[in-house]
C-alpha positions as CSV (number, residue, x, y, z in Angstrom):
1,X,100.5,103.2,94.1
2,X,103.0,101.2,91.5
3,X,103.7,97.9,92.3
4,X,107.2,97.4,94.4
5,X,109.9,95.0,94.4
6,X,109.5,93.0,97.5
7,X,112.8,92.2,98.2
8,X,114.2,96.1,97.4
9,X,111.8,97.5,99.7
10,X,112.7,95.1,102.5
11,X,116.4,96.1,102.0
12,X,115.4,100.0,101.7
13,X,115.4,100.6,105.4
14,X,118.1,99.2,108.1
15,X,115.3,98.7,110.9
16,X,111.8,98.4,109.7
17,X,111.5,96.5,112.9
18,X,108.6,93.8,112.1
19,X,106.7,93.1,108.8
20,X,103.9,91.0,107.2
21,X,103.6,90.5,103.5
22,X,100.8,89.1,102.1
23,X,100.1,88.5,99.0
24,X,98.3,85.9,96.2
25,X,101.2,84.2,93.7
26,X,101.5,84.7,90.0
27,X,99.4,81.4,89.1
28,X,96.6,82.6,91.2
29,X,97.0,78.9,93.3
30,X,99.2,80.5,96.8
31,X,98.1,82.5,99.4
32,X,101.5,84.2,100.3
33,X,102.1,84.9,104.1
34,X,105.2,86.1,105.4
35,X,106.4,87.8,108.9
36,X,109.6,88.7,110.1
37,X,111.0,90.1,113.5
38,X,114.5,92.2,114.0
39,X,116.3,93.8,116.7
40,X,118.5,96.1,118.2
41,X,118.6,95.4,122.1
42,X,120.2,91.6,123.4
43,X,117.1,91.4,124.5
44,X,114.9,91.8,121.2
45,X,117.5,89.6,119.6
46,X,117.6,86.4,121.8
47,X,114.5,85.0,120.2
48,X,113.7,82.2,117.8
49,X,110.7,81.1,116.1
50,X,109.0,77.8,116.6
51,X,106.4,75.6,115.4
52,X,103.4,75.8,117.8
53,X,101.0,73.5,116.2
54,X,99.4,74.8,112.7
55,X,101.0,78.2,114.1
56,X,104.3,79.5,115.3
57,X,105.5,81.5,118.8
58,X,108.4,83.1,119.6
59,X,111.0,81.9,122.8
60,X,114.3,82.9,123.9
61,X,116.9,82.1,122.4
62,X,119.4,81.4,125.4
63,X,117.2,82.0,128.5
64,X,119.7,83.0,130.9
65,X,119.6,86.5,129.0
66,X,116.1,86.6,128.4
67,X,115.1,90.2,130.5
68,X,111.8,91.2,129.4
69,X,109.1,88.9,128.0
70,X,106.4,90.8,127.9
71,X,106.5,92.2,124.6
72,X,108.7,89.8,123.0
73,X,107.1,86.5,123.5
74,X,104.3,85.6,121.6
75,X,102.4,83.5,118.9
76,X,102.9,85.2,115.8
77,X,100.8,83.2,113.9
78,X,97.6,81.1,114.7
79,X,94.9,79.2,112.5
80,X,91.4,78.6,113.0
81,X,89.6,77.0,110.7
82,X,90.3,78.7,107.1
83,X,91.8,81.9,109.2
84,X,95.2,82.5,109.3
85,X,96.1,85.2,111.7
86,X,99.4,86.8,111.4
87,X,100.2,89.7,114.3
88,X,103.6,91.4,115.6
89,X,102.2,90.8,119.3
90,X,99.8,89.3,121.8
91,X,96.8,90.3,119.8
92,X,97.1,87.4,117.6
93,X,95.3,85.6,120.6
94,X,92.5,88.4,120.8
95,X,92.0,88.2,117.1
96,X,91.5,84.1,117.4
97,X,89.2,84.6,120.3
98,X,87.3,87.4,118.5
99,X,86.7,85.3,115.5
100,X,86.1,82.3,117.4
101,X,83.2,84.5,119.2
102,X,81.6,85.4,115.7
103,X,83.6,88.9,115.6
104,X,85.2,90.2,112.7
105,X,88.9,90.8,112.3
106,X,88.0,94.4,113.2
107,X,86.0,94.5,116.2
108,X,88.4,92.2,117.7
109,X,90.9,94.1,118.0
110,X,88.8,97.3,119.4
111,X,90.0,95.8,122.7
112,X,93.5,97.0,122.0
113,X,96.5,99.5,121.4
114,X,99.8,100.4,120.3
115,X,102.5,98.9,122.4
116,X,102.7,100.2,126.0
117,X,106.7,101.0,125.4
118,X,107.0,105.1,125.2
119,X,108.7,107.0,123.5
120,X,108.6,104.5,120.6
121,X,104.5,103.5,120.9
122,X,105.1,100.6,118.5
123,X,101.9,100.3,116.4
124,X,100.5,96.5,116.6
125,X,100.5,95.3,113.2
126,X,97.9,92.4,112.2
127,X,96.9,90.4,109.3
128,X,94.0,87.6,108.4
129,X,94.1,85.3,105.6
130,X,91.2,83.6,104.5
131,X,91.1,81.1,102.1
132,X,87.6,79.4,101.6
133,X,85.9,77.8,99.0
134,X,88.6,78.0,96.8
135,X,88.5,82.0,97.3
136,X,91.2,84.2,98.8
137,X,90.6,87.8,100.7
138,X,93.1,89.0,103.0
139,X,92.9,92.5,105.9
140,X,95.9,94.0,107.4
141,X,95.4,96.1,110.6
142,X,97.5,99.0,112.1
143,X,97.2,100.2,115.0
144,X,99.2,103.2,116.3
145,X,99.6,106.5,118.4
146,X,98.9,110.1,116.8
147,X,102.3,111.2,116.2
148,X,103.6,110.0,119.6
149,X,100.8,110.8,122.1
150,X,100.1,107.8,123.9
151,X,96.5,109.1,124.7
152,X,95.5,108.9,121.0
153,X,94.7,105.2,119.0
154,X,94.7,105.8,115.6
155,X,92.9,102.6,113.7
156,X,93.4,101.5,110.2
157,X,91.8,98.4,108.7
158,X,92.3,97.5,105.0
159,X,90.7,94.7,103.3
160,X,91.9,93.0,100.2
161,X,88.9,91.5,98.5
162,X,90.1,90.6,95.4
163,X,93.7,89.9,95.9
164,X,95.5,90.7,92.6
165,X,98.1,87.7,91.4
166,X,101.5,88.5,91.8
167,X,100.8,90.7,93.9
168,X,100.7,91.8,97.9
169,X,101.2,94.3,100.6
170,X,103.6,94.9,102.9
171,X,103.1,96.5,106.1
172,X,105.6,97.2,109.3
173,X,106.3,98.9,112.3
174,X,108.3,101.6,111.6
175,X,109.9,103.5,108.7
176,X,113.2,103.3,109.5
177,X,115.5,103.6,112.3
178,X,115.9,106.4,114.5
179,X,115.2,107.2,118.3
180,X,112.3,107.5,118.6
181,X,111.6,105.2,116.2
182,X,109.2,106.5,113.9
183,X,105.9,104.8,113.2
184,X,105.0,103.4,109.8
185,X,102.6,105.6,107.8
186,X,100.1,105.2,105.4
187,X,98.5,101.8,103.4
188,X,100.2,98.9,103.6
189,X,103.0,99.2,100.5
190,X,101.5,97.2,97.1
191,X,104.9,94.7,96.2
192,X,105.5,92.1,93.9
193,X,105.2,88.4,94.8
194,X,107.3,85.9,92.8
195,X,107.3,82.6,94.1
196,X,108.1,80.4,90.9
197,X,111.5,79.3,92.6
198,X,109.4,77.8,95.3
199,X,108.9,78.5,99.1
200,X,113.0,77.7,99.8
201,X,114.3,80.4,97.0
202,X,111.2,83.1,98.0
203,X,112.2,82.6,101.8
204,X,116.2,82.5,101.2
205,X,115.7,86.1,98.8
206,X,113.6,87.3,101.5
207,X,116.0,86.5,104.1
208,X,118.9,87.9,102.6
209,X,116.9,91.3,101.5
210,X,116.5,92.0,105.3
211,X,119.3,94.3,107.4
212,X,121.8,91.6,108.4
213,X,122.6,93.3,111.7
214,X,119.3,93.3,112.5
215,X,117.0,90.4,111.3
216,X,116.3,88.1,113.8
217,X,113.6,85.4,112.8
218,X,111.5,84.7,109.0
219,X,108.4,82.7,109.4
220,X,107.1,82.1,105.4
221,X,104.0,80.3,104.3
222,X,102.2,79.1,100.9
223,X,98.5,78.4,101.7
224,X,97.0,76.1,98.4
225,X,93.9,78.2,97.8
226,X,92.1,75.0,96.3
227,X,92.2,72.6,99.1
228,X,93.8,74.8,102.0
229,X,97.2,72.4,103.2
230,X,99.9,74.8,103.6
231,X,103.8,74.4,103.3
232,X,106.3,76.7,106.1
233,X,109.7,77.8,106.2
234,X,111.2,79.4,109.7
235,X,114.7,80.9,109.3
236,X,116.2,81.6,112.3
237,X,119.5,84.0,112.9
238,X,120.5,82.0,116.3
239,X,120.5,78.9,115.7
């Protein structure tokens, strides 16, 4: 698989719905997490991110128009220890209490599915950063239907041993707009990371490489592999 231009491949699709990029920068020093949500319904697009301690959730926007939680709010990103979990859903908290219980990033999320929102089946999208001992590995999970039968949990785990500098995956929820929307296929997408601008110019490209109709929230993060302190950027569209 060559090696893509991150921010070409975020514009290449109008709704790739929700993403995580991670990656290791060109120095070697940053761990490189990003995750982004987008929307089409007033519902899905009435959301910000905030800082939840060393993590991040999502809330409503305006909350008088808030319709539907249960799918929508969340804590994207949670840390434990030298774990970083990044999810598109509630299985951020099963993956903390999985690790927390001496379970890998795998068997945690046995417990659980793609979405529960027919036709679409959104695939539950999940990534792990860990960065100890001055080392770096990263997984990204997918979870999805088979083709669209909600009886049928396909499982994909890949694990990112010796992350490459200037270099990450990408990984999302679908392939592009359409109803249903179709489910994204395949390893996670190898794209280049170029942070040498800094965390404000890597978020702002970001940013503006997503559909404008349809980005909603950015959360970005630089994790220093040698000593582990971290330094976040959240760009919201309502604000």
């Amino acid at each position: 698989m060559d090696c893509i231009n991150l921010y070409k491949e975020l514009g290449s699709s109008t709704y790739p719905g929700r993403g995580i990029v991670v990656g290791r920068s060109a120095d070697g020093e940053k761990a490189v997490a990003v995750y982004f949500i987008m929307g089409r319904s007033v519902n899905s697009r009435n959301r910000v991110f905030v800082e939840d301690g060393e993590g991040i959730r999502t809330q409503a926007f305006d909350p008088s128009k808030l319709s539907d939680p249960s799918l929508i709010i969340y804590s994207p990103v949670r840390v434990l220890g030298n774990n970083t979990i990044v999810t598109n859903g509630d299985q951020t908290d099963t993956v903390y209490e999985g690790l927390d219980e001496g379970l890998t990033f795998e068997q945690s999320l046995e417990s659980r599915e793609f979405e529960p929102d027919g036709p679409n089946y959104t695939p539950r999208i999940s990534a792990l950063l860990q960065v100890e001992n001055e080392k770096f590995t990263y997984s990204m999970s997918i979870l999805k239907s088979d083709n669209g039968n909600p009886d049928a949990c396909l499982r994909y785990t890949f694990a990112y041993n010796a992350p490459v500098a200037g270099e990450g995956h990408f990984i999302h929820t679908y392939l592009h707009d359409g109803n249903p929307l179709p489910s994204f296929e395949g390893e996670p997408t190898r794209v280049s990371i170029d942070i040498s601008g800094g965390i404000d110019e890597f978020a702002g490209k970001v940013w503006d490489a997503l559909d404008d109709d349809n980005k909603v929230s950015l959360f970005v993060r630089f994790i220093d592999i040698k000593d582990n302190t971290h330094e976040t950027r959240i760009i919201n569209k309502n604000h």
